[in-house]
PLY file of the C-alpha trace (Angstrom):
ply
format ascii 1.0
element vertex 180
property float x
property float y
property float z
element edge 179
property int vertex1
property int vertex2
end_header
49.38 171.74 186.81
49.72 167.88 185.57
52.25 166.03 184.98
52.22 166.60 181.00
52.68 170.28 181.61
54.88 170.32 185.07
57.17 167.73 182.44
56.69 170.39 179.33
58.18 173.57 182.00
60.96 171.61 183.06
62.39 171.20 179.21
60.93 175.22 178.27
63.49 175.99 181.21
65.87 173.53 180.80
65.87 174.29 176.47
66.18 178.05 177.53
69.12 177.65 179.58
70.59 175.21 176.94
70.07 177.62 174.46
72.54 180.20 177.33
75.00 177.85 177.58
75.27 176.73 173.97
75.63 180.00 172.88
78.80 180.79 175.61
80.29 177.32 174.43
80.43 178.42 170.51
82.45 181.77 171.69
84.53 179.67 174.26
85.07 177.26 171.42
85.66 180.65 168.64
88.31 181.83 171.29
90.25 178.64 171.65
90.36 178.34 168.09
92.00 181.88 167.89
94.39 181.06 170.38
95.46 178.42 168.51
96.01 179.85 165.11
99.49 181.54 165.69
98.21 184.76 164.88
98.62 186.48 168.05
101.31 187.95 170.26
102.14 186.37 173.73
100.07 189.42 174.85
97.32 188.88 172.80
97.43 184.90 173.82
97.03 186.03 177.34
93.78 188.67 176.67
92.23 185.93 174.58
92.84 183.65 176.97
91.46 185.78 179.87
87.91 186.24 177.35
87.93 182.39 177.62
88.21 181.92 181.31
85.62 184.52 181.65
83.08 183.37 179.16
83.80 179.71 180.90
82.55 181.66 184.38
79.40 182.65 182.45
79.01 179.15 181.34
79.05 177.55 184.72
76.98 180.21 186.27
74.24 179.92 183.13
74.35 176.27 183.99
74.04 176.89 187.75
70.93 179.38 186.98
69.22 177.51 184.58
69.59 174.04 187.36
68.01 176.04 189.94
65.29 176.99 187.92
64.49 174.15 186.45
64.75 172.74 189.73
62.11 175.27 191.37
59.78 174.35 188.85
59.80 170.65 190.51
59.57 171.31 193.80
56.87 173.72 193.55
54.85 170.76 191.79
55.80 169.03 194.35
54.47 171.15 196.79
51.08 171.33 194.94
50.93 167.52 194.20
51.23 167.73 198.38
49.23 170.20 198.71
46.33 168.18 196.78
47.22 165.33 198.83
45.94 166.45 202.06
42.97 164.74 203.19
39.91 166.99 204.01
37.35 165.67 206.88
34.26 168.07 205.20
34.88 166.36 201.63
34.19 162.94 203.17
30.93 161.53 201.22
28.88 158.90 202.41
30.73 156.57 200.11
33.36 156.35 203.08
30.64 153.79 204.95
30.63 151.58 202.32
34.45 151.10 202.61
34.40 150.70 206.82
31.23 148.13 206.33
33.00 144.85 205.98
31.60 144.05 202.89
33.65 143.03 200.14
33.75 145.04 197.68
34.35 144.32 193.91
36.07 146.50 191.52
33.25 147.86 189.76
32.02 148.69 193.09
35.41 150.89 193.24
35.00 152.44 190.13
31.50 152.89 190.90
32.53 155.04 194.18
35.48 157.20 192.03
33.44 158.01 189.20
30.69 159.42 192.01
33.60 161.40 193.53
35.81 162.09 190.72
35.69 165.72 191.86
36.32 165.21 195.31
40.30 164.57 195.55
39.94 163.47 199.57
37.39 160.64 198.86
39.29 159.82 195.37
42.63 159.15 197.82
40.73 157.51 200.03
38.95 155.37 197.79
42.39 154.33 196.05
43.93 153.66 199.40
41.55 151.08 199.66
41.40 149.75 196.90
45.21 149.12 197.10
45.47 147.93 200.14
42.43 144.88 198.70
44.42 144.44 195.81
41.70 145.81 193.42
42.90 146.99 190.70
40.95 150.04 188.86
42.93 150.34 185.92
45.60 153.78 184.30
42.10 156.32 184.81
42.94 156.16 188.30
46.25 157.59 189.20
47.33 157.58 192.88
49.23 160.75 193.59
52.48 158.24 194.51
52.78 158.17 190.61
53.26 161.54 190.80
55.32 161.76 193.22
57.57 159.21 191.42
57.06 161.43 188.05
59.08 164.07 190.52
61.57 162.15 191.46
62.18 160.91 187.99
62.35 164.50 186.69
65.35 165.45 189.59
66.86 162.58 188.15
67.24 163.03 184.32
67.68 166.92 185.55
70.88 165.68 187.27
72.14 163.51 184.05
71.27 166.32 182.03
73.64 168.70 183.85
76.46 166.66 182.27
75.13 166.69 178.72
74.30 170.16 178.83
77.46 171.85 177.08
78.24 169.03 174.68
77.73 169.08 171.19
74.91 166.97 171.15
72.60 168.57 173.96
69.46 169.38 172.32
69.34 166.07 171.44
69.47 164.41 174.75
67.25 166.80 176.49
64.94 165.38 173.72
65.45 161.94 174.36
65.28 162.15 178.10
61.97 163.85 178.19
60.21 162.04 175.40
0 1
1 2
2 3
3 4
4 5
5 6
6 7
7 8
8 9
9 10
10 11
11 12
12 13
13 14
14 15
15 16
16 17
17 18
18 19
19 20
20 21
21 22
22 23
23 24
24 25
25 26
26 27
27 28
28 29
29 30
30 31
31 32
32 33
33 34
34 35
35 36
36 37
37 38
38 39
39 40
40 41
41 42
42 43
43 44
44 45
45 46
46 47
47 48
48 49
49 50
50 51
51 52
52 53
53 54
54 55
55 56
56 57
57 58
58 59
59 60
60 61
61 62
62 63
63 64
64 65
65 66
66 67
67 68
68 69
69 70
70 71
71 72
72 73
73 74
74 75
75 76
76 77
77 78
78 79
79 80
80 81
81 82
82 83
83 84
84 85
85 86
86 87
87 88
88 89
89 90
90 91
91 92
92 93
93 94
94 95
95 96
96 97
97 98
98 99
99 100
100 101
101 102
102 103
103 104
104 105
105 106
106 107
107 108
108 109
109 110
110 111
111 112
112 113
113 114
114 115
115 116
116 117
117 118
118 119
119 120
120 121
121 122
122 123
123 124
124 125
125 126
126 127
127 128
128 129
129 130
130 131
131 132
132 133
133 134
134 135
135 136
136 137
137 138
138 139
139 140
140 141
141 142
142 143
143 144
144 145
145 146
146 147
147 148
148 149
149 150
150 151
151 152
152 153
153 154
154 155
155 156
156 157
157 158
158 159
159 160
160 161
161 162
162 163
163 164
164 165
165 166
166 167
167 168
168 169
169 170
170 171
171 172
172 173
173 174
174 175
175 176
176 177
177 178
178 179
């Protein structure tokens, strides 16, 4: 997974459960606007009333559902993105001398060494680490994983505004605008 489609699973889930709560909020909202008509009995007031407070339940436990979800979908990227992260001693390439040798190095000397590993995540971190730590800056191709994990943390974020936006009218529209 990448961040493109770990982003595009959290709004599938999160537009699903929208959809599920949306849907509870127009019959909450068709129910209050029975009670209020005058057209029923104190009896009937009460029954309606009783549909309400149970479709109200539904709503908070869609919402609670459709959070924890969404929410699994995050931290199992973030599990992989850690997973990936791991350094592995047998993926070390001889590239790793050039880095210990004392020489400066220049940054097409860096990109040099990532495009030669591109496949090889350990020596790509590795690489990075270095080149961060010298202030050489390879440019957006390289991504160090810590923008990743920041993407994560961004995503629990605007999941947590979300959860107040969505059973409003206007829902779809900031799940939209959060995630574009």
């Amino acid at each position: 997974m990448n961040d493109v489609t770990f982003s595009a699973a959290v709004v599938d889930s999160l537009t699903e459960t929208t959809d599920k709560v949306q849907g509870l909020v127009k019959k909450a909202a068709e129910i209050d606007t029975e009670i209020k008509s005058g057209k029923y009995s104190p009896a009937g007031v009460t029954e309606l009333r009783n549909r309400a407070y149970s479709i109200r339940r539904e709503i908070d436990t869609a919402k609670e559902a459709g959070f924890t979800a969404a929410r699994a979908i995050v931290n199992g990227y973030a599990a992989e993105i850690e997973k990936a992260d791991r350094l592995d001693p047998a993926e070390i390439t001889d590239d790793v001398k050039l880095l210990t040798a004392g020489v400066p190095l220049l940054k097409r000397d860096i990109i040099g060494m990532l495009e030669r590993n591109a496949d090889n995540r350990t020596m790509t971190q590795v690489i990075l680490r270095y080149a961060k730590e010298h202030n050489i800056e390879v440019g957006a191709a390289y991504v160090d994983t810590s923008e990743h994990a920041r993407n994560v943390e961004n995503v629990n974020g605007i999941i947590s505004i979300y959860e107040r936006w969505i059973d409003k009218d206007n829902a779809y529209e900031m799940l939209k605008k959060m995630f574009s």
